[in-house]
N, C-alpha and C positions, 0 to 999 in steps of 0.2 A: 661868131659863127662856129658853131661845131664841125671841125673838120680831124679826118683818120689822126692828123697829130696831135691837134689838141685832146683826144681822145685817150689815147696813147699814154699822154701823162699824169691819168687819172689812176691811182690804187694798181692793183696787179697788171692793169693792160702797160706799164711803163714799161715795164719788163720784155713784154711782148716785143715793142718799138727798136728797144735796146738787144735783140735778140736772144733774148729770155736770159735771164740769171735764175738757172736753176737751183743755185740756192737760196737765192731768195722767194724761190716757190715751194719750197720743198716739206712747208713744216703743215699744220694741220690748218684748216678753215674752218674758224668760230659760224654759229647763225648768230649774227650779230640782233637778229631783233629780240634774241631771246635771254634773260638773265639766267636760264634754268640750266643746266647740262643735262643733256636730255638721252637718253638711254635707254631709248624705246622706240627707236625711226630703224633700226640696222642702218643707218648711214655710214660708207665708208668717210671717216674723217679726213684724210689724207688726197681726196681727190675734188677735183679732174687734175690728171695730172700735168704738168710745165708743158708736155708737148703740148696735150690737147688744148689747155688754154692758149696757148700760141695760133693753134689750129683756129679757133672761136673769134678770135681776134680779127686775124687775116680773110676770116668769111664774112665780118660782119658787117660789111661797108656795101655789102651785097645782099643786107637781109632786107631791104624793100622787093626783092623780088620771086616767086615761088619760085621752089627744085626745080629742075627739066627732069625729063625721063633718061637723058645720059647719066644726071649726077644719080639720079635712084642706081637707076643701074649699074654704076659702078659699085656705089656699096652692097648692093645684093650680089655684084660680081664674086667682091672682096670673102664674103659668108659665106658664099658657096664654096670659094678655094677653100676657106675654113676647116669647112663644114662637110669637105670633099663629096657634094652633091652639084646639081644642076643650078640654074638660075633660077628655073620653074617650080623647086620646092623649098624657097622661101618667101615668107611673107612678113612684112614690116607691122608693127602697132607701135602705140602711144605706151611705150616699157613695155612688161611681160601682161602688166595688168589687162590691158587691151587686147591682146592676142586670149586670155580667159574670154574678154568680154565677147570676141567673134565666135569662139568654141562655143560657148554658152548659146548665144542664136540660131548657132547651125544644129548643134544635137540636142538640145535638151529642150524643154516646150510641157504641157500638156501632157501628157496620158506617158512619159519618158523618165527615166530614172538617173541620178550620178548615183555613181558607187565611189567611195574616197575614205582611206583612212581618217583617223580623228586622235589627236587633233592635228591639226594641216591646215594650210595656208587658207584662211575663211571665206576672199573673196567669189570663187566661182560659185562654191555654198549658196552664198548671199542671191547670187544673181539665179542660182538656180530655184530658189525658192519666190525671187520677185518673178521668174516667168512659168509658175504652177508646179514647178518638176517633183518627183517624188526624192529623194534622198536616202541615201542607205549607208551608211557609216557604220567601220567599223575599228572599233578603238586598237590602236597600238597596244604593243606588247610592254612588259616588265622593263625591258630594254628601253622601252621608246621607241622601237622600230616598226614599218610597217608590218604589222602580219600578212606576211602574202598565204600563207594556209589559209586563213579567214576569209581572205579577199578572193581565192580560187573559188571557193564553197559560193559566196557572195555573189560574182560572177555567174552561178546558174539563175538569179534572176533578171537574165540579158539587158543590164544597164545598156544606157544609149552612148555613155560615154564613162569612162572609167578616169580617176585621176590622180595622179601619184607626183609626190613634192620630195624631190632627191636633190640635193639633202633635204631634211625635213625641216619647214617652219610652221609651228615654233621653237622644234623638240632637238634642230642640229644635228640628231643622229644621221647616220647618213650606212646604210644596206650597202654589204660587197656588191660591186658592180656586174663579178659574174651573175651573182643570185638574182641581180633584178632585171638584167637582158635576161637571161632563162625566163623567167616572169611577163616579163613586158612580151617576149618575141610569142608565148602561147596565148598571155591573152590577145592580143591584136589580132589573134586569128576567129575571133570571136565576137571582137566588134572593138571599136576603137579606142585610143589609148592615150593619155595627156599626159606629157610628163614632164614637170615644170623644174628645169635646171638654174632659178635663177641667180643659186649661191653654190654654184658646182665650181667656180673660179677660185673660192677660198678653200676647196680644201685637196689634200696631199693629189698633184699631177699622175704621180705613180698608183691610186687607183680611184682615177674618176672618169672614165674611159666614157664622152657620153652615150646616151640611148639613141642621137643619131643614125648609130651604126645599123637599131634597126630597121629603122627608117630606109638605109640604105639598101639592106637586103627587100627592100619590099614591104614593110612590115605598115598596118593601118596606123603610125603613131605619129601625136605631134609630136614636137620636141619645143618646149617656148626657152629664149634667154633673153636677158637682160642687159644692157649698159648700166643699168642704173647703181651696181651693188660694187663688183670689188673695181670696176672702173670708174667709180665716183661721180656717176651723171645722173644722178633720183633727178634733179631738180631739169632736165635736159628730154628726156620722154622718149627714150628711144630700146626698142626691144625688138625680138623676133621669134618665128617660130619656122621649122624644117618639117617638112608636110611629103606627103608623096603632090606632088603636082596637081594634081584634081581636086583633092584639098587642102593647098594651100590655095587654087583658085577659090573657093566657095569661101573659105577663110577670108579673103582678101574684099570679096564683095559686101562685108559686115561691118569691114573696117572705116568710121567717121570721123578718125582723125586726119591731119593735114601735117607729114612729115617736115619739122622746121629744116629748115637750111644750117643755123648752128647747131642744132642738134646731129645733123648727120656731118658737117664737120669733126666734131666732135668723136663720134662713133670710127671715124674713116682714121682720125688718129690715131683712136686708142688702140684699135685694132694694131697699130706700127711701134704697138709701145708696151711689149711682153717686161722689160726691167720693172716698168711702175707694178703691172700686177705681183710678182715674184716682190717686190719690197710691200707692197700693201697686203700681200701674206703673211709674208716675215713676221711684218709689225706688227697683223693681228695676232700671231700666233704667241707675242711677246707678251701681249696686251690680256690674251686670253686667260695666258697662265697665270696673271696676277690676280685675275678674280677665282679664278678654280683653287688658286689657294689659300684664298682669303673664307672663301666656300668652306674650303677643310678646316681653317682653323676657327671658323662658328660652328662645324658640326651639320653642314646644310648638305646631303644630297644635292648632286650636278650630275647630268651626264654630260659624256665625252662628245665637243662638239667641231663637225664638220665646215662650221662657218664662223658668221661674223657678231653672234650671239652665245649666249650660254643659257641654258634652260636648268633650271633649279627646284628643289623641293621647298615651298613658301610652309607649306601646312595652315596653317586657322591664324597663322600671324599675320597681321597687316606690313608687312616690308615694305609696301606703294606709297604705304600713307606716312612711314615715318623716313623714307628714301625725299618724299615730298618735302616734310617739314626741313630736313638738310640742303633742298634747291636740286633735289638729283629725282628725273623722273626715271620711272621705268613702269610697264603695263602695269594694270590699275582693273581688276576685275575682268578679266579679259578670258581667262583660262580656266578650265575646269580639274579637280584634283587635286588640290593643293600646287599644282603649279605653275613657275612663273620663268618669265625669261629678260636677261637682259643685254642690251647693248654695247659686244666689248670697248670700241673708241679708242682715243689714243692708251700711250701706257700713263700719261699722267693722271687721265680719267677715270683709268681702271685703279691705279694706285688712290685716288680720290673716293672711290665706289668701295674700295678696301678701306679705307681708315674709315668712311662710316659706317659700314656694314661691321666692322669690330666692335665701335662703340655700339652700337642697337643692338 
C-alpha cells in the first residue's frame, strides 16, 4: 500500500521525511528523459528549490482534493502584500502563458490591432493572428532594445492592446526602468498596456523596479509574472498578473485553467524563500559569463543580458545544427537576422557549451 511514508522514501521526497537535507537538494535537476542537454527551454536548472519541494511534499497527500477559496486567497493575499496592491487586482493563470491567453480574448478579436516590439516573446503574436487581429511590429533597435520612439509613433494607430516584454525575450536586453515607466504610464493613457515581467527576477534588484507601480498609480496596465523562471516551477503552471481590479475581473472570466494544489504550494514557498532567488542569480550570473566569453573568444557578437539567456550574432552559420551533432540543443530557425539565443544552465553546462562552441 502506498502510504505518506512509504512515499517518503522514494528519490528526493526522502529528504522531505527526514526534514530536508538541504544539501542534498541543492545541486542541479537533470530531465532525466532526455540524453540531450538542452539549451533552449530558459529553464532554471537549480530549482524548485529544498523549501519548496518540502512544501510539495507536505500538500501532496491532499492532492485528491480541489483549492478552496481560503487557500486561493491566501496566496493572492501573499501577491498582493508583494505587489503592495489589493486582492482585487490580481489574477491567477496556468504561468504567465495563460494570463497572454486571457489578454488576447478580452482585447484583441477582429477589426483590432497588437502593437509589439520584434523580436519579442511570440506567443500573444501567435494567438493574435489565430483570432483575426491585425499585428503591427516594430523591430528593435541596434541595441536590441525596444524602440519606444517607434512605438509612440506606432501607437497613433490605436492598437487595442500594446505589448512590451521587460526584459526582453529573446534579446535579454532589458530598458532603464525610469525610461520604460515614463513609457508605459503615457501610453496607458491611451489604451491598454501588457507588460510581461517573466524574467524581471534574474536581473540586478537595484534597477528593476517593476511596472506595477503603475498599475498602482492608476495606470490601464497589466503586469503578468511568472513562477516558472528564476523559481524553478516551468513544470508546476503557476503565474499572475496585477490589473486595476475591473480587469483583472474580465481577465479572470477567460481564465480555463484549474489552479493545482501543488502548484500553489509550491508558489506559497517560494514566495518564503528570497536566499534560493539571490543564489539562482548568483549562479546564473556565473554561468552567463562563461559563455559571453567563450562568445568573445570565437569572435561572436552577444549582447549584454538581463536574464537567464544570452542572445548572440549566428550570421548564415548553422550553430543549431552543429550545437545538435555534439548532443547540446539550442533554437533551431526560430529567429530572424542572423540571430540566436541560448540557454545559460548550470556553469558546467555553460563550460560544456564553451568547449564546443571553440571547437565549431
Amino acid at each position: 500500500m502506498l502510504t505518506r511514508r512509504s512515499l517518503f522514501k522514494t528519490g528526493a521526497l526522502a529528504a522531505g521525511a527526514a526534514g530536508l537535507n538541504l544539501d542534498l537538494l541543492a545541486g542541479p535537476i537533470a530531465r532525466t528523459s532526455s540524453q540531450w542537454l538542452e539549451l533552449d527551454r530558459n529553464e532554471n536548472p537549480w530549482g524548485p528549490s529544498p523549501r519548496v519541494r518540502k512544501a510539495i511534499v507536505e500538500r501532496i497527500e491532499r492532492g485528491n482534493r480541489y483549492l478552496d477559496g481560503d487557500e486561493l486567497n491566501a496566496l493572492r493575499d501573499r501577491i498582493a502584500l508583494r505587489e503592495a496592491v489589493t486582492r482585487e487586482h490580481i489574477v491567477f493563470g496556468a504561468g504567465s502563458s495563460e494570463i497572454l491567453w486571457m489578454a488576447a480574448q478580452e482585447f484583441l478579436g477582429q477589426g483590432r490591432t497588437l502593437l509589439q516590439g520584434t523580436p519579442t516573446f511570440e506567443l500573444i503574436g501567435r494567438l493574435a493572428e489565430r483570432n483575426g487581429s491585425k499585428i503591427v511590429s516594430v523591430p528593435v533597435t541596434e541595441k536590441q532594445d525596444d524602440d519606444l520612439t517607434a512605438l509612440r509613433k506606432a501607437q497613433k494607430t490605436a492598437p487595442a492592446l500594446l505589448y512590451l516584454n521587460w526584459p526582453n525575450n529573446p534579446c535579454g536586453s532589458m530598458l532603464p526602468a525610469s525610461d520604460l515607466k515614463s513609457f508605459v504610464s503615457e501610453a496607458a493613457q491611451k489604451g491598454p498596456v501588457f507588460v510581461d515581467e517573466a524574467y524581471l527576477e534574474y536581473a540586478d534588484p537595484t534597477l528593476s523596479t517593476s511596472m506595477n507601480r503603475v498599475v498602482r498609480e492608476g495606470g490601464d496596465v497589466i503586469v503578468a509574472r511568472t513562477f516558472s523562471k528564476i523559481h524553478g516551477l516551468a513544470g508546476m503552471r503557476i503565474g499572475y498578473a496585477v490589473a486595476q481590479p475591473e480587469i483583472a475581473r474580465r481577465l479572470a472570466g477567460h481564465r480555463f485553467s484549474v489552479i493545482n494544489s501543488l502548484g500553489l504550494a509550491a508558489a506559497m514557498a517560494a514566495l518564503d524563500d528570497p536566499e534560493f532567488v539571490e543564489l539562482s542569480r548568483s549562479r546564473n550570473a556565473e554561468s552567463r559569463k562563461v559563455i559571453c566569453d567563450a562568445f568573445d573568444d570565437a569572435g561572436i557578437s552577444w549582447i549584454p543580458s538581463s536574464t537567464n539567456f544570452v542572445w548572440f550574432r549566428e550570421g548564415d552559420r548553422d550553430l543549431a545544427g552543429a550545437f545538435r551533432e555534439k548532443g547540446i540543443l539550442i533554437p533551431s530557425g526560430r529567429f530572424r537576422g542572423g540571430w540566436n539565443r541560448v540557454t545559460v544552465g548550470t556553469t558546467d553546462e555553460a563550460r560544456r557549451f564553451a568547449e564546443v562552441l571553440r571547437a565549431i
